[in-house]
C-alpha positions as CSV (number, residue, x, y, z in Angstrom):
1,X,0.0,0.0,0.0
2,X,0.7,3.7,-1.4
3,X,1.9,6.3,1.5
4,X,0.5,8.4,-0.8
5,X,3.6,10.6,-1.9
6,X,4.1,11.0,-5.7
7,X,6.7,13.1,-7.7
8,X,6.8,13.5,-11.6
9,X,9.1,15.4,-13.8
10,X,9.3,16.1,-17.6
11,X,11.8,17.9,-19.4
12,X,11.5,21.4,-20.5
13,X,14.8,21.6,-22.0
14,X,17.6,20.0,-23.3
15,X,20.8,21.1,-25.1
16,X,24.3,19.5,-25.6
17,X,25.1,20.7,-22.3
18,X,22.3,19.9,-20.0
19,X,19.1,18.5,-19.2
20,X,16.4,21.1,-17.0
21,X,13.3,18.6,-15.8
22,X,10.5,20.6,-14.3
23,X,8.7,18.5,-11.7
24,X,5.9,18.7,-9.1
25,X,5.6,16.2,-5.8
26,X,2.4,15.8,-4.1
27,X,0.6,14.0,-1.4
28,X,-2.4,12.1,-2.2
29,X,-3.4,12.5,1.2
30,X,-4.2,16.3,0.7
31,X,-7.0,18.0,-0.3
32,X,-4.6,20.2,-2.8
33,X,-2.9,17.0,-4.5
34,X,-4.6,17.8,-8.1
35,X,-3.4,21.2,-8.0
36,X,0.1,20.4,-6.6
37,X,0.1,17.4,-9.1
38,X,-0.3,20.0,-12.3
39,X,2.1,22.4,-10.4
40,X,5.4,21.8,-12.3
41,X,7.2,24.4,-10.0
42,X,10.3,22.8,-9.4
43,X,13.6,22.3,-11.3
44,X,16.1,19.9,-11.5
45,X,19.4,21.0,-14.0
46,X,21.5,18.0,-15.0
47,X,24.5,18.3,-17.0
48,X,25.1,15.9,-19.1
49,X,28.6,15.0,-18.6
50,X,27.4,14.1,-14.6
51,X,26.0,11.0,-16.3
52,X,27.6,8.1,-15.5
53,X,28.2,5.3,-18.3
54,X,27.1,1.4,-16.5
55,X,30.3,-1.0,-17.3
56,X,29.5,-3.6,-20.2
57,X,31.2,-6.9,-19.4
58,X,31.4,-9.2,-22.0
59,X,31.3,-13.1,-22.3
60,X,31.7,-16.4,-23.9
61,X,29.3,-19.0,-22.7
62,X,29.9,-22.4,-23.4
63,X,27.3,-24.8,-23.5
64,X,26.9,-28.4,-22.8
65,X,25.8,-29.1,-26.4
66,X,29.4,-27.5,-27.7
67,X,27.8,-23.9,-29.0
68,X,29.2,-20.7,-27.7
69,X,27.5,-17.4,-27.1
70,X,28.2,-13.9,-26.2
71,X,26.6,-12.6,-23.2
72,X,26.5,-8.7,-22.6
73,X,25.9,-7.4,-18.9
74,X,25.3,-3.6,-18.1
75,X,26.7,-3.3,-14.7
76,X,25.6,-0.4,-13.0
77,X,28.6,2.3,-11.7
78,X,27.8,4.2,-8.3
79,X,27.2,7.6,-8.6
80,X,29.0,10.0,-6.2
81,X,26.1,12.8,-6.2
82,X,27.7,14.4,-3.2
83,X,30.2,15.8,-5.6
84,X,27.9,16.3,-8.5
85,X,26.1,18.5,-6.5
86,X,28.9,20.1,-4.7
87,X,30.3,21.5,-8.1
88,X,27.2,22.2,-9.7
89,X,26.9,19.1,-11.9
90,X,23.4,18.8,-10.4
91,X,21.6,21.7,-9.0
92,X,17.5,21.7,-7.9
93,X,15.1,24.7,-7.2
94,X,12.4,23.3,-4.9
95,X,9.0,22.5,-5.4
96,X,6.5,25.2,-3.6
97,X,4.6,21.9,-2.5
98,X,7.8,20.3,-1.1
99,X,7.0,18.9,2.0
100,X,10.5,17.7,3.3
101,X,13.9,18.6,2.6
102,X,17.7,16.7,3.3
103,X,20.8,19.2,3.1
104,X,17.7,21.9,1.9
105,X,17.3,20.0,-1.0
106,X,13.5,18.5,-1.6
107,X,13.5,14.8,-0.8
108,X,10.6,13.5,-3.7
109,X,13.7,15.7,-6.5
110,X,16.0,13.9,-4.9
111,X,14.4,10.7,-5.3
112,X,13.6,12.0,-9.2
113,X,17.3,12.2,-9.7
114,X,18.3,8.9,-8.6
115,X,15.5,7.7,-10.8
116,X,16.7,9.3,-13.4
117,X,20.7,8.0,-12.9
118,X,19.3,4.6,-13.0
119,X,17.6,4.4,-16.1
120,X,20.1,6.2,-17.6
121,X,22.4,3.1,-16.4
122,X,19.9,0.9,-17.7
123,X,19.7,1.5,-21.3
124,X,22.4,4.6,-21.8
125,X,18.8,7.4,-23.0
126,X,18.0,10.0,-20.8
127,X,14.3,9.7,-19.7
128,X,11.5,12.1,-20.9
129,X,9.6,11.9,-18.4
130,X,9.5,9.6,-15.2
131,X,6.7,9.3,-12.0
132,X,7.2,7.5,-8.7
133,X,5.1,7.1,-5.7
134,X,5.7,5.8,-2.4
């Protein structure tokens, strides 16, 4: 069962240099949450050399039965966001419905960004446009 928190974000522009998602987090639990929902007041900036590659290991299986085959893993890297945000790889301007906040950044973007990262990891596109609810 749903706590009932929710963030989306979308992007509202992209260049060769970075990524700006506007997002909106909301509580289901509140009266407000269709407003707040529609509300995409905050923004995340991304740029895109923070993005971390996954490792690709490569290798031969051998079967039983005498045939071989490649097998291709995506191994995902750990992201140091600490320093991202530190020298500005990452930077967020809160959501006027942001309910909680680590370092005075709002938890439900920071939860967005991780997101992000690990579909990134996954298959190596940056996401349009991603939702999550806890």
């Amino acid at each position: 069962m749903s706590m009932g928190y929710a963030a989306r974000c979308r992007i509202k522009n992209e260049n060769e240099a970075e990524v700006v998602y506007e997002y909106a987090c909301y509580n289901l639990n509140n009266d407000d949450y269709e407003l707040a929902k529609e509300s995409f007041c905050g923004l995340i900036t991304i740029k895109k050399n923070a993005f971390v590659e996954p490792e690709i290991h490569e290798k031969i299986k051998r079967f039983p039965n005498g045939k071989k085959e490649l097998i291709i893993k995506r191994v995902k890297r750990e992201v140091d966001y600490e320093t991202l945000f530190d020298t500005g790889q990452i930077t967020v301007k809160n959501s006027t419905y942001c309910w909680k906040t680590i370092s005075g950044f709002d938890i439900m973007a920071l939860k967005l960004i991780w997101k992000i990262f690990s579909i990134y990891q996954d298959n190596s596109l940056i996401p349009k446009s991603i939702a999550i609810d806890y």
